[in-house]
Every structure is written in structure tokens, then in C-alpha cells.
N, C-alpha and C positions, 0 to 999 in steps of 0.2 A: 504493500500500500504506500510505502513513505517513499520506495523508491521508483514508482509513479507520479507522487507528487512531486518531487525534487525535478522529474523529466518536466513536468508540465512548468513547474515553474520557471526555469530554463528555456522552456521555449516564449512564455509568454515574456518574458524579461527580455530575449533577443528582441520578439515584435513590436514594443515596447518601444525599444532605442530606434529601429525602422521607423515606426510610426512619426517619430519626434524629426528623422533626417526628411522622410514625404512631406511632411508638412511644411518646411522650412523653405525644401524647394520649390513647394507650390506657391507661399507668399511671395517667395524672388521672383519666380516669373509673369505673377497676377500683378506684379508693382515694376514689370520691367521693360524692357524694348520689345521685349516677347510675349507681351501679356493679349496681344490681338492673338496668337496663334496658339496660345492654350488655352483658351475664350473656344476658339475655329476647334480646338479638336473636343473638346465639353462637348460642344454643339452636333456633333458629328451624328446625324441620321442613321438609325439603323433601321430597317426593314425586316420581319417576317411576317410570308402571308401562304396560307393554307387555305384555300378554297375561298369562303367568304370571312374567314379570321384570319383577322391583321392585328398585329401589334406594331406600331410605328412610334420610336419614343429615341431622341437624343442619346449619345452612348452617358451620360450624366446620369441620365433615370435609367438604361441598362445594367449599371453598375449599384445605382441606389434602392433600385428594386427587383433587380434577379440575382447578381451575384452576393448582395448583403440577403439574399433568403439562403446561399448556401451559409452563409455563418448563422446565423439565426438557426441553422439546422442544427449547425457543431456546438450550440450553446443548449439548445434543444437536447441534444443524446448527451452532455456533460451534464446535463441539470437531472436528465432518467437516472443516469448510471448514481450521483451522488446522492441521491434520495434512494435509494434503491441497493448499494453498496460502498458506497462511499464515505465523508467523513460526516456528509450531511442525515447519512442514516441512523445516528445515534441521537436519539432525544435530546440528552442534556447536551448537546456542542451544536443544537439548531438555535437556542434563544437567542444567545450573545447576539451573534453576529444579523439575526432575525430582524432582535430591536433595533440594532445599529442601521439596518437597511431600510427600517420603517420611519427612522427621524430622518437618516438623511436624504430620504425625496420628499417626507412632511415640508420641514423646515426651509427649505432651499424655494422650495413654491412659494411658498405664504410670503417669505420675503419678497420674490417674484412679482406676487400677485399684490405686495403691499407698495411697490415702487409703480407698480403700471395698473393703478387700480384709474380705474372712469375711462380707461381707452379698452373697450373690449377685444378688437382687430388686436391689439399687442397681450392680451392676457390669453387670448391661446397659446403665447408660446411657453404656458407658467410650468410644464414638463421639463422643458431641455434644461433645468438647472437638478433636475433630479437625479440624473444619471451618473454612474460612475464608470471610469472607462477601465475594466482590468490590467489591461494588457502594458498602457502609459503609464500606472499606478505601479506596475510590479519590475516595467522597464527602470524607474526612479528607484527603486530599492535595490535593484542590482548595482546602481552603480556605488553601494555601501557595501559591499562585496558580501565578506564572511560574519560581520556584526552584526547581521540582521541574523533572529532566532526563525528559524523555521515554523513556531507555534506562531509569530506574529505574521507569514506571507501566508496561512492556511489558514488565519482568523482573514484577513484580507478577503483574500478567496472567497473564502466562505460567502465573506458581509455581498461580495460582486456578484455572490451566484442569484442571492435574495433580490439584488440591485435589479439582476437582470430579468425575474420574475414579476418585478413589478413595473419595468417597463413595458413587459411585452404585455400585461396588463392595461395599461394605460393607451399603449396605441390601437391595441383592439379594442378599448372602449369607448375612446376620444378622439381617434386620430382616423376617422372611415367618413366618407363621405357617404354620397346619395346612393343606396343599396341596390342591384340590380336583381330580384329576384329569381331571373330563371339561372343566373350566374351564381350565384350563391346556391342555389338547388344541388346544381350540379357539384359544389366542393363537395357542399353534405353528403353526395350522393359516394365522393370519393373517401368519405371520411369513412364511412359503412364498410365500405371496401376495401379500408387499410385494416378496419377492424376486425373482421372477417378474415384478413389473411394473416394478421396478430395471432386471434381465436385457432388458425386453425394449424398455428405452429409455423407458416411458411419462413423457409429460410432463404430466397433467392430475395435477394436484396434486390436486383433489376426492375422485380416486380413492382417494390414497393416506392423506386423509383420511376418507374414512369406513370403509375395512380398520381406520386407526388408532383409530379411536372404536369397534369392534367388539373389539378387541384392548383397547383399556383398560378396557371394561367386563368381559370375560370375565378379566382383571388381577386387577380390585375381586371378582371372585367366587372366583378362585381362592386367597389367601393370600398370592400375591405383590404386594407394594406398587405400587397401579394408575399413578402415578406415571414408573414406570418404561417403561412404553409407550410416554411421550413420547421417549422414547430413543432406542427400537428404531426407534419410527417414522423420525426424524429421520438413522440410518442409511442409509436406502432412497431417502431423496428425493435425486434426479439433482441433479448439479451440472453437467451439462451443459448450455452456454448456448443457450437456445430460444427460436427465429426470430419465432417466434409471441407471443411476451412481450415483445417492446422488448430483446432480445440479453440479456433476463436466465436464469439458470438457476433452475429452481423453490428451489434452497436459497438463494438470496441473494435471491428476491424473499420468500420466507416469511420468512425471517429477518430485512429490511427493513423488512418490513410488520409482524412482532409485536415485534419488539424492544420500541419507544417503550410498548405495551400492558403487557407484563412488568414493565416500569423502572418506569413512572409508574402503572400501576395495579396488577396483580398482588400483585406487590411490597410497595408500601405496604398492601394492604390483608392482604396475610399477616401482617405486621407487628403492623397494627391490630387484628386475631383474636387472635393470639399473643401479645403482647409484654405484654395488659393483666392483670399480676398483684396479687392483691388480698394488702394485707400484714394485712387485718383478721386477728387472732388467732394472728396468729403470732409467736413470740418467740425469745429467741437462738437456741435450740435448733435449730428450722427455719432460720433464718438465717441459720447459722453450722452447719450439720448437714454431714454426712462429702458430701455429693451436691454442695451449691451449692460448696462448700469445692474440692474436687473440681475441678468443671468450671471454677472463676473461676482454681486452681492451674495447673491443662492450660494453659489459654487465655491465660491473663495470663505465666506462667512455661516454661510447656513449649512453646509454640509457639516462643516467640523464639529458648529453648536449642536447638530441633529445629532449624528452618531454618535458623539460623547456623550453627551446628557441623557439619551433614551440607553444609553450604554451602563451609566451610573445608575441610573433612575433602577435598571433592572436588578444589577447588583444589589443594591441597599434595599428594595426590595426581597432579596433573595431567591429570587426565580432565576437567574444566571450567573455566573464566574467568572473571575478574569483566570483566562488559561495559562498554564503554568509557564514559566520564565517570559512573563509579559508584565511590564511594570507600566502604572496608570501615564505615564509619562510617554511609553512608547503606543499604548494605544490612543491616545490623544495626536501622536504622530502620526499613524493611521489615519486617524478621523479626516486629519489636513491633508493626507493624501488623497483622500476620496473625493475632493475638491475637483480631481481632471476629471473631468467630465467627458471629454473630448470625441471620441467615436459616436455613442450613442447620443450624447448631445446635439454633434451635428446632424446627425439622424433624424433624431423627431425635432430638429429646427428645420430642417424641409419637409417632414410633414405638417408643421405648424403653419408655415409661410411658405406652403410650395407655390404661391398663385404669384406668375412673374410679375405682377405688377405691383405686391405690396413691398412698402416701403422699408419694411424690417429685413425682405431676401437677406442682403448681407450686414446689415447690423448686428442680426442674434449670432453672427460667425466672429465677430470682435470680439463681442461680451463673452462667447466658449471658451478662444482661442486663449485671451487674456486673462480670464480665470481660470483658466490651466496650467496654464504658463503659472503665474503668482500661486497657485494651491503646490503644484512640483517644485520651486523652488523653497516654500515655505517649509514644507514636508519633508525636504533633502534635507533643510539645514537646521531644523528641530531634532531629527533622527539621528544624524549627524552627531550633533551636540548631546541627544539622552542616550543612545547605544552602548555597548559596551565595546571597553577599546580593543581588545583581543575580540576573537573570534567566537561566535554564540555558541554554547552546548545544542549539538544536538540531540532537540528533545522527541 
């Protein structure tokens, strides 16, 4: 078990530091000589048409909503497995990090929504300060090397697995527009069908990926966020170990097999769509407007106050623990880490403000960007300063 974790955390700490170099080079060229030709390739038409079904959508939304459903998958079969076998299957080590995930998307909104109250248009975007990005968050503690205790990147974990349940909460409740009923029939109809091949033990994975690719398209048609497919999919697929695979079960070999894709590709290149915002013509107003203010307040201020205090709040109550060789000082360091926001942030801030005309498009990408920035550095040099100077026991 711990030396599974140790893999995963390794890889998510490389995608991590990627994440952080994507982004960087996407600002340079959105603020550069070059910033018309990575605009031209955002833009870039893609086409698929099968009889009278067309999907026609920019490689921008290509990326935001086909290849972000295969992670959405790999968060999907990581969230089966640790409920189901993992660290999250043990009762008492769900609360901590439970409560920790429940203040830090409470508090981050309320702030959100307490900065941009009387503009409704800007108070849908009161989610995108909720989010916590794992991958930036666990990249920042790699680079503390061996002084981080491995109880405190598997309480992290943990709190991001919760993070990321209540995200995909949120945009399937809040973030779906105008529902197409005969579209929506049909996922159901594919849901039935994943169930039924769950039910009946099937182990050809193929199967349940192309039911799933039936279901994400009829997702994209119907109003609900096609994204979420990957989800449901990743519910159905057997964790039963099969004979016929080298004793693996289809969700540990999928999950095997697409992790490193997600980390090191997906990932960065969501990043590199995303993260390049042009500051041509904008001035304090936009920059300092009630939106970026907003989400950089949530994420830099309300995450740390959330997960710390519903974190305490649990302890003194006596319903949760602080796990062992974690001292109040390094979980407060946490808390400030939880502050990037960044992936899933810019995510549901193009679901919030995907309509190219509103005004926030790239404002709620400042306020991300910036309260990432300032929660990672905040995070590095508090942990920094409370770690221990040798190397953590491992516990």
C-alpha cells in the first residue's frame, strides 16, 4: 500500500513542477509577439460528423471537454479504488481530511460571494475558489524534498480526493445548462448498460469503453457537462482481479496505464490552453475588479481559514485526529497549500463564464492564477520554516 503511494506521489509531484513550467509558457506567449498565433491555434476548428451528428467545437473546448473527461475518469477509478481499498476505506482517517475538504470550498465561496454580492453575472463564478489542484499542491512539497512526512502528503491526498468529490458535485449541479431530453435518455440508457455489464462480471474493458464514449457524446448534447461521463464511467469498471490480464483488475490496469498520460500530458496541456492570459489593455480596474479580487481572497484567504478551523473545530470536538508525526503547524501548512487552486479552478471558471462575451472570460484567470501563485509560495515558505531539518521518519 505505502509503496503505491510513494509511486503516486512521485508522479503527481513531477506533474506538478510541468504544470507550473505550461503555465508560465503560456503567459509568455499570450503577452508576446506571438500571442496572435497561440490565440490562431486555441481557435483551431475541429470537425467530427457521422451521418446527421456533428460535433464542431475549437481545439480549446476539444481539450476542455473531451480530453479533461479522460482525467475526470482517472480521478473517477482513484476515488473507486480508495473508498473501496485504499486509505480512504478506513472510517476513522475519512473525517480529518473530510472536514478539511468541507470548509475549504464552504469558506473560499462565501468570501467569493461576499466580495461580488449585487452582481449576479459575477457570482456564478463563486465555485472556482473552491477547488484544490492536487497535482501543483504536491509538485510545491516536492520541492522540500525529504522533510516532508509522508502522513502529511497522504492527509493532503486525502483532503484533494474529498476536494475533488465535491467538485464534480457542484458542476453536475450548477454548472449544466438547458437539458436536452432525448440526449440525456440516451446516457441513462448507457448508464443501464454499464450496469448490467458491472452486474454481470464483464471484464473486456473495450466494452465499457465504447458504452462510455456513447455516453459522453450524448453528455456534450445534452447540457450536462460531457466531462462528467468520465465519472460515471469509471464507477462500473470491475475491480475484480482478472486471470486473463496478469492478476490485474480492469481498474488498476486503466488506471496504471492512463495515469502517466493525465500527469505528463493532459494536464500540462490544459494548463497551456488555459492558463495563457493576455494583460494587453487591461488596467487596474480588470485587475483588481470585484471577480479576480474575489477568487485570489477565497483561495489565498478562505481556503487556509476553511480547512484549518473545520480541521480544529473536528479535533476538539473529538470526532477526528491529527495523524501521527503531523504537528498543528504543518497542517496549517497544508491548509495554505490548498490555496492552488489552479486546474480545477480554471475549469469551472469556463464553465462559469464560458459565454465569449462576458466580461469576467479572463478576469476569473488572474484572480486563479494569482492566488496560486501567492497560496504556493506562502505554503513553500511556512513549511519550509515548521518542517523538520533532517529528513521525516517514515511513518
Amino acid at each position: 500500500m505505502y509503496i503505491a503511494i510513494r509511486d503516486f506521489l512521485k508522479l503527481e509531484s513531477a506533474s506538478g513542477i510541468l504544470l507550473i513550467l505550461a503555465s508560465i509558457v503560456a503567459l509568455v506567449l499570450a503577452n508576446s509577439i506571438w500571442s496572435d498565433h497561440y490565440q490562431a491555434l486555441l481557435d483551431i476548428p475541429v470537425h467530427i460528423r457521422v451521418g446527421a451528428l456533428e460535433i464542431a467545437k475549437p481545439l480549446l473546448l476539444w481539450i476542455n471537454d473531451g480530453l479533461m473527461a479522460v482525467f475526470f475518469f482517472v480521478i473517477g477509478l482513484e476515488l473507486k479504488r480508495e473508498f473501496v481499498e485504499g486509505e480512504l476505506s478506513e472510517p476513522q482517517k475519512i473525517v480529518l481530511p473530510a472536514l478539511g475538504a468541507i470548509g475549504g470550498m464552504a469558506v473560499p465561496a462565501v468570501i467569493y460571494l461576499l466580495v461580488n454580492r449585487g452582481d449576479p453575472l459575477a457570482s456564478s463564478g463563486w465555485a472556482i475558489p473552491a477547488a484544490t489542484d492536487i497535482a501543483f499542491a504536491l509538485g510545491i512539497l516536492a520541492l522540500l524534498g525529504s522533510r516532508v512526512p509522508n502522513a502529511l502528503k497522504v492527509f493532503l491526498v486525502s483532503l484533494a480526493i474529498f476536494d475533488d468529490v465535491g467538485a464534480i458535485v457542484i458542476i453536475a449541479l450548477f454548472y449544466t445548462s438547458h437539458l436536452s431530453v432525448t440526449a440525456l435518455g440516451i446516457a441513462m440508457s448507457c448508464i443501464a448498460i454499464l450496469a448490467f455489464l458491472s452486474w454481470r462480471g464483464v471484464m473486456r474493458i473495450t466494452l465499457y469503453v465504447l458504452v462510455g464514449l456513447v455516453m459522453w457524446v450524448a453528455l456534450l448534447k445534452s447540457g450536462i457537462h460531457a466531462t462528467l461521463a468520465g465519472v460515471v464511467l469509471a464507477i462500473f469498471i470491475p475491480m475484480k482481479k482478472d486471470p486473463d490480464n496478469g492478476g490485474w483488475s480492469p481498474l488498476h490496469r486503466l488506471e496504471h496505464d492512463l495515469h502517466g498520460t493525465v500527469s505528463f500530458v493532459i494536464l500540462p496541456l490544459f494548463a497551456f490552453v488555459n492558463a495563457g492570459v493576455s494583460l494587453q489593455g487591461m488596467g487596474a480596474e480588470q485587475i483588481l475588479g470585484p471577480v479576480p479580487v474575489g477568487i485570489a481572497l477565497g483561495l489565498v484567504i478562505g481556503k487556509q481559514l476553511g480547512v484549518f478551523a473545520f480541521c480544529l473545530l473536528g479535533i476538539k470536538l473529538g470526532i477526528a485526529r491529527l495523524p501521527q508525526g503531523i504537528s498543528w503547524s504543518m497542517l496549517y501548512g497544508v491548509a495554505i497549500l490548498c490555496g492552488i487552486g489552479f486546474t480545477m479552478s480554471l475549469f469551472i471558471g469556463s464553465l462559469a463564464f464560458e459565454d465569449a462575451q462576458s466580461p469576467y472570460l479572463h478576469q476569473d484567470r488572474i484572480g486563479i492564477l494569482g492566488g496560486s501563485f501567492i497560496s504556493a509560495l506562502l505554503g513553500y515558505f511556512w513549511l519550509r520554516r515548521v518542517l523538520p531539518r533532517g529528513p521525516a521518519a517514515d511513518l
